[in-house]
C-alpha positions as CSV (number, residue, x, y, z in Angstrom):
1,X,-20.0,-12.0,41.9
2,X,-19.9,-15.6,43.2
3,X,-16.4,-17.4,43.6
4,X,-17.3,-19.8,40.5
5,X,-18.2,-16.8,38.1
6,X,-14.8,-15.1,39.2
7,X,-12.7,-18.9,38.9
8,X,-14.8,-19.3,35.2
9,X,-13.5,-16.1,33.5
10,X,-10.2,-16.1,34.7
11,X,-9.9,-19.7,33.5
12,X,-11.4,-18.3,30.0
13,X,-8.4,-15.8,30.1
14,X,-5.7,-19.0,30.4
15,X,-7.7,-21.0,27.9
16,X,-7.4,-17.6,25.4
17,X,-3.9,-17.3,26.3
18,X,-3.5,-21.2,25.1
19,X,-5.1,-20.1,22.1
20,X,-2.7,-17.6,21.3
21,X,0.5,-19.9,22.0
22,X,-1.1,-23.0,19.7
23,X,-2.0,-20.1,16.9
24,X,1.6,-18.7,17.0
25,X,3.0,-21.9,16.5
26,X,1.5,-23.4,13.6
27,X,4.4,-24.7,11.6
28,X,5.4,-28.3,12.0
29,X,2.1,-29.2,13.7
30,X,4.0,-28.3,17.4
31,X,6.6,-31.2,16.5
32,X,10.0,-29.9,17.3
33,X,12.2,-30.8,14.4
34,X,15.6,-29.9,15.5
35,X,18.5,-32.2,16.1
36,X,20.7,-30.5,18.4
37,X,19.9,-29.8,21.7
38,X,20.2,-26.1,21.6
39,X,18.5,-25.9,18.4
40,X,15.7,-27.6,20.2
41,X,15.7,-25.1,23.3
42,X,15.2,-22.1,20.9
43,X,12.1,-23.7,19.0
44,X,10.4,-24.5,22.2
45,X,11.0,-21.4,23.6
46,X,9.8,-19.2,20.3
47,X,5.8,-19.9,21.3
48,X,6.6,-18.2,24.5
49,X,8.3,-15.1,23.0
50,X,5.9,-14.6,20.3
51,X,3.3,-15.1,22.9
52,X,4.8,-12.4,25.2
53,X,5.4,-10.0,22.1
54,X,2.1,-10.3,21.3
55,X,0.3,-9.7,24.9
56,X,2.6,-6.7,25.6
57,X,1.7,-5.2,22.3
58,X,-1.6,-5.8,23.3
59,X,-1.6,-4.5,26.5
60,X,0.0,-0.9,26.0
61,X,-2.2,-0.5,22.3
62,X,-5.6,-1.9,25.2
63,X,-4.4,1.0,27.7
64,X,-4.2,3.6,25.5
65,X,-7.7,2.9,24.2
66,X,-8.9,2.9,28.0
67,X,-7.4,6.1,28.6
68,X,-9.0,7.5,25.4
69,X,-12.7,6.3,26.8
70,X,-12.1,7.4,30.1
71,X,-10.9,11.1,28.4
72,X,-14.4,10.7,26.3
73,X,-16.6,9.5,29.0
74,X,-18.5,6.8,26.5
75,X,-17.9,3.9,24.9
76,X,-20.0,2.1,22.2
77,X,-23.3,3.6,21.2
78,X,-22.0,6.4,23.5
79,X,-23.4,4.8,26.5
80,X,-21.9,6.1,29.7
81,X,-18.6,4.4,31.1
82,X,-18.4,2.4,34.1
83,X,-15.4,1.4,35.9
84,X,-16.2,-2.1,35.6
85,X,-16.4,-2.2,32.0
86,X,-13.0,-3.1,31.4
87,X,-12.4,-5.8,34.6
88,X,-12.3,-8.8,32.3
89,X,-10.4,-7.7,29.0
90,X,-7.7,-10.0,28.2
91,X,-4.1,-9.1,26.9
92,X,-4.4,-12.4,24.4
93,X,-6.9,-11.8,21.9
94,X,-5.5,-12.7,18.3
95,X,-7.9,-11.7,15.7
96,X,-5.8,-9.0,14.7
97,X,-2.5,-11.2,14.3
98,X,-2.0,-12.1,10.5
99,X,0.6,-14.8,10.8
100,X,0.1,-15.5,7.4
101,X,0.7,-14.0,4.1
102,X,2.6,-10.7,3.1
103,X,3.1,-8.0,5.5
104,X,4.2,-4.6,4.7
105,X,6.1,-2.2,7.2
106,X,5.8,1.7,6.5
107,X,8.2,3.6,8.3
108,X,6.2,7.1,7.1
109,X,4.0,6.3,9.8
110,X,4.0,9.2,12.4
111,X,4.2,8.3,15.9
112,X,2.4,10.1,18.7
113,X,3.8,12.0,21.5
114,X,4.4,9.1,23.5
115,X,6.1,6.7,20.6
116,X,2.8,4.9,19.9
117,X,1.1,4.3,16.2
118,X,-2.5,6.6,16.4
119,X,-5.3,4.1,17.6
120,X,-7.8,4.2,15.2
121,X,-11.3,4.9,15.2
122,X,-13.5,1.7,15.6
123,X,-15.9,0.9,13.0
124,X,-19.3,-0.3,14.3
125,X,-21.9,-2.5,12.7
């Protein structure tokens, strides 16, 4: 792969990490509100835990999925796997984020041997 093709995706990852931060903070259209000083240190720093929170979460649920391919030996359309199928996945994709709304936390969820929720099965079109 060429040095521009390699500098272009990594780039994509920063922009989708962007993303993520300006989606997380939505309230007050980015304008910190806040009169105090220290007031204002915690509201500029929020974007940056929710944004960690988020890409860690990410990342462990994104690993365990690899390992379950890699234990399956396919991926989509059971297609053989390759190594390189997973070079460029991000930690900051959002789509699953509902920042919005009502959310509802069940404690009756069984955890798996290593502490995680199940992954579930992915639905294809």
């Amino acid at each position: 792969m060429i040095f521009s093709q390699i500098w272009k995706k990594n780039l994509n990852k920063g922009e989708q990490l962007h993303n993520l931060r300006s989606y997380l903070w939505f309230g007050g259209d980015g304008i910190i509100r806040k009169k105090q000083e220290n007031e204002q240190q915690i509201t500029a720093r929020m974007p940056n835990l929710l944004t960690n929170i988020v890409t860690i979460w990410n990342t462990i649920y994104v690993q365990e999925a690899i390992k379950q391919l890699q234990k399956e030996g396919t991926v989509a359309g059971n297609e053989p796997l390759i190594e390189n199928d997973f070079v460029h996945i991000s930690p900051s994709p959002f789509e699953h984020i509902n920042r919005l709304g009502k959310y509802v936390f069940n404690n009756e969820i069984l955890l798996e041997e290593n502490g995680l929720r199940p992954l579930r099965n992915p639905k294809f079109n």
